[in-house]
Every structure is written in structure tokens, then in C-alpha cells.
KELO-533613 format. One record per atom (N, C-alpha, C): residue in one letter; atom name; z negated, x, y negated. Coordinates in steps of 0.1 Angstrom, whole numbers, plus 5000, padded with zeros to 4 digits. Layout:
NODE  kolfi  papa    up  east  north
NODE      A    CA     Z     X      Y
...
***
This chain:
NODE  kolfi  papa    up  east  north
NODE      X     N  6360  5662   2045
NODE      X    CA  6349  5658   2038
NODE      X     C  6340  5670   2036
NODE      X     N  6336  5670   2022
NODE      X    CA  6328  5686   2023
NODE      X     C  6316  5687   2031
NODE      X     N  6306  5691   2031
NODE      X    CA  6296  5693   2040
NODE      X     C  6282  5695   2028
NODE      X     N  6274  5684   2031
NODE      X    CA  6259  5684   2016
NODE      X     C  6251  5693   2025
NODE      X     N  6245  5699   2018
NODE      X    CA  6233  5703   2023
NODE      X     C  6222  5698   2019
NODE      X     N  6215  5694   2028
NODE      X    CA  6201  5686   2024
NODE      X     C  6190  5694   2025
NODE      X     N  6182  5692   2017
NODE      X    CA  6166  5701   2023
NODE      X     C  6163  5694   2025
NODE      X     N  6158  5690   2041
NODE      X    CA  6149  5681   2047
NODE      X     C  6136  5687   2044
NODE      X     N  6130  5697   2049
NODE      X    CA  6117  5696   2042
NODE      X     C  6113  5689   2026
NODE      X     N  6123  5693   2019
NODE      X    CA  6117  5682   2003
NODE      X     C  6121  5666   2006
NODE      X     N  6129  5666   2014
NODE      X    CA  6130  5651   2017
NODE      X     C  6117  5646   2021
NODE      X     N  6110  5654   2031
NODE      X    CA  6101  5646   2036
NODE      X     C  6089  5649   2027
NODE      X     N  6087  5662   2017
NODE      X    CA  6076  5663   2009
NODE      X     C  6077  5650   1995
NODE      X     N  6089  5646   1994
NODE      X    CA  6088  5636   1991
NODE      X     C  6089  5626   1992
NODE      X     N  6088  5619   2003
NODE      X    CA  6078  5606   2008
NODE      X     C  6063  5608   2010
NODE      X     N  6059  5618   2013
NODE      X    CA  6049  5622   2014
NODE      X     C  6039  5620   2002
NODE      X     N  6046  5627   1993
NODE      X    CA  6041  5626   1978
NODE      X     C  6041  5613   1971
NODE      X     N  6052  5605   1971
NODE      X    CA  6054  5593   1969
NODE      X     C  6039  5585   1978
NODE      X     N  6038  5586   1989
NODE      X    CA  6022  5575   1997
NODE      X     C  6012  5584   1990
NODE      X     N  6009  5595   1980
NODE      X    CA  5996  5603   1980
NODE      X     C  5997  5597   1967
NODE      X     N  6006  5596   1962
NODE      X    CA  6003  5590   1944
NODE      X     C  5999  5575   1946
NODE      X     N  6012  5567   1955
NODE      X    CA  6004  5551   1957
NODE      X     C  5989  5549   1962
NODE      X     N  5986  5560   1971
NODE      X    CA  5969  5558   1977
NODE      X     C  5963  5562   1964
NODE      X     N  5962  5571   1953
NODE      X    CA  5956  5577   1943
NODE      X     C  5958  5567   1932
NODE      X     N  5970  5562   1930
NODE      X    CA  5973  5552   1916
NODE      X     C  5964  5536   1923
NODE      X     N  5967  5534   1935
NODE      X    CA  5959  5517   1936
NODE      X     C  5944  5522   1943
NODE      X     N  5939  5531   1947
NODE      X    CA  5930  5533   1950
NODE      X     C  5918  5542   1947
NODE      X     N  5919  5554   1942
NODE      X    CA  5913  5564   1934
NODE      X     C  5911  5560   1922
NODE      X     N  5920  5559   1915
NODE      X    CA  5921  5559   1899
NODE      X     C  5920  5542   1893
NODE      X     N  5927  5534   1902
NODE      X    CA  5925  5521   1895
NODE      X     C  5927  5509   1906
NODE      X     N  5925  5511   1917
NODE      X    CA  5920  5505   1926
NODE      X     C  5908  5493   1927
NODE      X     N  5897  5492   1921
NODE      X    CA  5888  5484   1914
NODE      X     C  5895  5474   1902
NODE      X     N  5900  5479   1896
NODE      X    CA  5905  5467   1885
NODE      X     C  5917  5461   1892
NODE      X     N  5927  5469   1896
NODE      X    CA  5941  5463   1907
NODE      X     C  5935  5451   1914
NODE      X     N  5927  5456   1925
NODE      X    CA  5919  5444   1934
NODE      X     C  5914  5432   1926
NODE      X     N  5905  5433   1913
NODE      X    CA  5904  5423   1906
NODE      X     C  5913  5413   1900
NODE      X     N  5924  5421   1890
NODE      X    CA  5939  5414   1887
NODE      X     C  5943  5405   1894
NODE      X     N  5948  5413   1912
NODE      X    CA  5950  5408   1922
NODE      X     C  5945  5397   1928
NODE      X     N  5930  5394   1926
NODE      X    CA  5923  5387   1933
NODE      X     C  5923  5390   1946
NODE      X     N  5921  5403   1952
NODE      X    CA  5914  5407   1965
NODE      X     C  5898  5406   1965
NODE      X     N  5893  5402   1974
NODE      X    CA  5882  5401   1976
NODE      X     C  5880  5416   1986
NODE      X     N  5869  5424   1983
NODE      X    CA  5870  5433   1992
NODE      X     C  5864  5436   2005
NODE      X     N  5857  5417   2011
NODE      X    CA  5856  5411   2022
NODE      X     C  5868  5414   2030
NODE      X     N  5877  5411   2025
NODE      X    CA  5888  5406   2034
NODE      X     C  5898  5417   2037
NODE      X     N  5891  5430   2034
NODE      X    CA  5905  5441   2032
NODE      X     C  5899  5443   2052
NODE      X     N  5890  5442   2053
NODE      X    CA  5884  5444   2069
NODE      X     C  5895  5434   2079
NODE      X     N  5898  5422   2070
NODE      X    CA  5905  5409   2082
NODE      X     C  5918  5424   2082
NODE      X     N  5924  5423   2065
NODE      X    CA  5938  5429   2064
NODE      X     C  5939  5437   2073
NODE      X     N  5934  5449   2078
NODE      X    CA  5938  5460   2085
NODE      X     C  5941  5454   2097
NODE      X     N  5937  5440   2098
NODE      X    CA  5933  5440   2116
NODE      X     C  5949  5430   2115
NODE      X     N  5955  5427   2104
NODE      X    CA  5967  5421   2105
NODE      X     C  5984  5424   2106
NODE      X     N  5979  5439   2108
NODE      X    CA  5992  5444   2107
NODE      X     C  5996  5455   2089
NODE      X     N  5984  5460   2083
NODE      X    CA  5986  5474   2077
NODE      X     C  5993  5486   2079
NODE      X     N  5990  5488   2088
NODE      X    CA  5992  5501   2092
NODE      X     C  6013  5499   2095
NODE      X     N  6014  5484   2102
NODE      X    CA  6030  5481   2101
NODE      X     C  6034  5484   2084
NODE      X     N  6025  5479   2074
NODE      X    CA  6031  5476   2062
NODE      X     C  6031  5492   2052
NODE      X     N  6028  5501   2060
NODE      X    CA  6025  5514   2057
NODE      X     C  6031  5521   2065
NODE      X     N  6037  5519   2073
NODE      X    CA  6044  5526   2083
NODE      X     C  6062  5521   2074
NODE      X     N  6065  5510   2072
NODE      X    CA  6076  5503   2065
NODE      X     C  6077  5512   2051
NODE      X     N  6068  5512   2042
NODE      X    CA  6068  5515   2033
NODE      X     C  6071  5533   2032
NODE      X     N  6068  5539   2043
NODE      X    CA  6070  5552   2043
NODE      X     C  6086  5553   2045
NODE      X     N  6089  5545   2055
NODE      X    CA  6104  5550   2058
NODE      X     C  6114  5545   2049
NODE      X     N  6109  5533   2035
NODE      X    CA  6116  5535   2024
NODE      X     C  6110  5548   2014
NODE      X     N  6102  5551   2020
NODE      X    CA  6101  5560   2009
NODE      X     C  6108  5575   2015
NODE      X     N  6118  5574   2022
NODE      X    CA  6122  5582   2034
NODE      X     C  6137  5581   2024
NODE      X     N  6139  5570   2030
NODE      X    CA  6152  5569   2024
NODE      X     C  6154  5570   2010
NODE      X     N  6143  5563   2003
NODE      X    CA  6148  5569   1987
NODE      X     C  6145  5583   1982
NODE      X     N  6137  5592   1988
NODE      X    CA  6141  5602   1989
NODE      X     C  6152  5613   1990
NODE      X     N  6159  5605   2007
NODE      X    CA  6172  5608   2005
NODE      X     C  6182  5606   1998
NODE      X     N  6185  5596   1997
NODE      X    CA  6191  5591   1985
NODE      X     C  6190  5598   1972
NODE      X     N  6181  5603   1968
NODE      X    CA  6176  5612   1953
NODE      X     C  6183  5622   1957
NODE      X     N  6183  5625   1969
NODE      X    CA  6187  5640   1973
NODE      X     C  6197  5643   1971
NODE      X     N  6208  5634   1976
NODE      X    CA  6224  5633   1980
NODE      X     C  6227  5636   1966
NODE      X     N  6219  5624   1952
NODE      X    CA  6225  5623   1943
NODE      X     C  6223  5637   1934
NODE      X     N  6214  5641   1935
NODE      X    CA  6210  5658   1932
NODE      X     C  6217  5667   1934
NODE      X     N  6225  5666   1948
NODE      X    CA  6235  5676   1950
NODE      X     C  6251  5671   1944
NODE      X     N  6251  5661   1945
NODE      X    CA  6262  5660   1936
NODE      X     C  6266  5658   1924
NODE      X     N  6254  5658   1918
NODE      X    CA  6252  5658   1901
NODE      X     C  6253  5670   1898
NODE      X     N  6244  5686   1912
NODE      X    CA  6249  5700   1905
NODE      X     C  6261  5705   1906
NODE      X     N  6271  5697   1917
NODE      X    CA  6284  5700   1921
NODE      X     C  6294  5697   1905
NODE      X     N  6289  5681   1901
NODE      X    CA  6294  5674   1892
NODE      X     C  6294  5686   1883
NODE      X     N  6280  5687   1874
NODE      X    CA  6278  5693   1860
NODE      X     C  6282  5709   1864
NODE      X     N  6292  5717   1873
NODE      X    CA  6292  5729   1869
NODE      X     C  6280  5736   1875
NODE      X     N  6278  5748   1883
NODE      X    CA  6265  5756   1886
NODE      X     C  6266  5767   1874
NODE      X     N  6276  5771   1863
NODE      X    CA  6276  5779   1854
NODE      X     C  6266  5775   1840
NODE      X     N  6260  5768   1842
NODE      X    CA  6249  5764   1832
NODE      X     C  6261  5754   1822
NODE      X     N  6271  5750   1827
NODE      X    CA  6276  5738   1813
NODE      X     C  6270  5728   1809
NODE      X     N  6262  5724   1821
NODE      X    CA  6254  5711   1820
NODE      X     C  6245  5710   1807
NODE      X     N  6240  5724   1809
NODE      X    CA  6222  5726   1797
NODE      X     C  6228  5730   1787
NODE      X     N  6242  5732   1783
NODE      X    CA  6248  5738   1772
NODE      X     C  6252  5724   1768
NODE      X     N  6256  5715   1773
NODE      X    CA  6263  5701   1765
NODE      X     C  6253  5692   1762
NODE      X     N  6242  5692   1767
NODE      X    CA  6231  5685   1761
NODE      X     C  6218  5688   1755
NODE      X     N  6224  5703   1750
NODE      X    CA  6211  5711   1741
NODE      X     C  6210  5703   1728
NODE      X     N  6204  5707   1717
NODE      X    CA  6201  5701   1704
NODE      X     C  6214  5710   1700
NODE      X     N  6216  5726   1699
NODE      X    CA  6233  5735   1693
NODE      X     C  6239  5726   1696
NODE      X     N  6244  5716   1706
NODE      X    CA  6253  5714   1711
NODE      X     C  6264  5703   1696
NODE      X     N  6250  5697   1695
NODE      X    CA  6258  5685   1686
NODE      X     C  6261  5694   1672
NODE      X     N  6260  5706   1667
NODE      X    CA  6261  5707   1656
NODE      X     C  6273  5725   1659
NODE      X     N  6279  5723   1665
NODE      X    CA  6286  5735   1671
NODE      X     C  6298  5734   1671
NODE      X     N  6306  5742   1672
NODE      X    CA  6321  5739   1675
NODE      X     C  6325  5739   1689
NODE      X     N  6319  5737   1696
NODE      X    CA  6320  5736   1711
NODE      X     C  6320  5750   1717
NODE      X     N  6322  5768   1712
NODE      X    CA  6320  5773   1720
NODE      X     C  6308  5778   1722
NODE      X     N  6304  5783   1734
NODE      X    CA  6294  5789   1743
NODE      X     C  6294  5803   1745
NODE      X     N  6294  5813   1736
NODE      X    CA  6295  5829   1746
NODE      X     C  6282  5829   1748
NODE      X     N  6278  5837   1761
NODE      X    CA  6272  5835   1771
NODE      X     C  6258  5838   1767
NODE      X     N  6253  5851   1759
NODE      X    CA  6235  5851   1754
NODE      X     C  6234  5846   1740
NODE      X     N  6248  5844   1731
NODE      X    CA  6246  5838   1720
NODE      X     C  6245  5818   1726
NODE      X     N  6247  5815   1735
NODE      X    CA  6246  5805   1738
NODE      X     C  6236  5797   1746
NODE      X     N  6224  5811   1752
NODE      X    CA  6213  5808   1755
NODE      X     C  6203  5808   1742
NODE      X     N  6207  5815   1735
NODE      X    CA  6200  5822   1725
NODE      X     C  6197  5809   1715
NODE      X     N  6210  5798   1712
NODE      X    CA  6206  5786   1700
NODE      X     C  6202  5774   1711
NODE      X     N  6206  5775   1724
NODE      X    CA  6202  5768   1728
NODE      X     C  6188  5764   1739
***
């Protein structure tokens, strides 16, 4: 079985990033009308913490752990899949559909 290499540091910058957008997207930016939609009262976000939050934030991080990983695995094997010789950006350029399929190497940066 070949051997993946993971970046674990971007694995974990992204879960990271993933809880900094959910705190910004329901809280920062539209957190006020969410709550409203919702029907949160913002009485009650004082009971919430005291019910077990921090569980429902600690859960949500370690999916966001794993779908990270998961992104990751599929990353490496999509650059394995499409070629590291640039085939990939050569078959789904705009030249591509109107070409006769070859590629020499700066004429094929060059239209594409």
C-alpha cells in the first residue's frame, strides 16, 4: 500500500478555520437575524452554556477534524490521479475544447 503524506498542520488549520468562519458567519456578521429566524431568545443563551456547549463545540470541532482529513486524503489522490505534469490544467482549459489534443510545453501554457 503506498504511503499518503498528510500535512497535518493544514489538517488542523483547517478545522480551525472552518469554527472561525462558523463563529463569524452566525455571530459577527449575521448572528442577530440567525437568532431571530431561529427564535433564540438571547435570555436563554446564559441557561445554554450551562447545558453542555462547550460538549457541542468540542463535537463539532472533531468533525470538522475529520472532514478535513478526509479533503486531504482526497487531494492527494486527485494530484496522484490527474498527473503532477500539469495534464490536469491542460484538459480543462478553454484551448482545450477547440484543439487537437496536442500540448507542446510553452505553446501550451501560452493558449491555455
Amino acid at each position: 500500500m503506498p504511503e499518503i503524506n498528510i500535512n497535518y498542520l493544514a489538517v488542523i488549520a483547517g478545522a480551525v478555520s472552518n469554527m472561525v468562519i462558523g463563529f463569524l458567519w452566525y455571530g459577527t456578521l449575521f448572528g442577530k437575524q440567525w437568532m431571530a429566524l431561529s427564535g433564540i431568545n438571547p435570555q436563554n443563551i446564559d441557561a445554554a452554556r450551562y447545558k453542555g456547549m462547550g460538549k457541542n463545540y468540542a463535537l463539532a470541532f472533531v468533525g470538522a477534524l475529520v472532514m478535513s482529513y478526509a479533503l486531504s486524503h482526497v487531494l492527494v489522490f486527485a494530484k496522484s490521479y490527474m498527473n503532477e505534469q500539469g495534464d490536469f490544467k491542460q484538459r480543462l482549459s478553454p484551448g482545450a475544447a477547440f484543439s487537437d489534443g496536442r500540448y507542446p510545453g510553452t505553446l501550451g501554457l501560452i493558449n491555455n
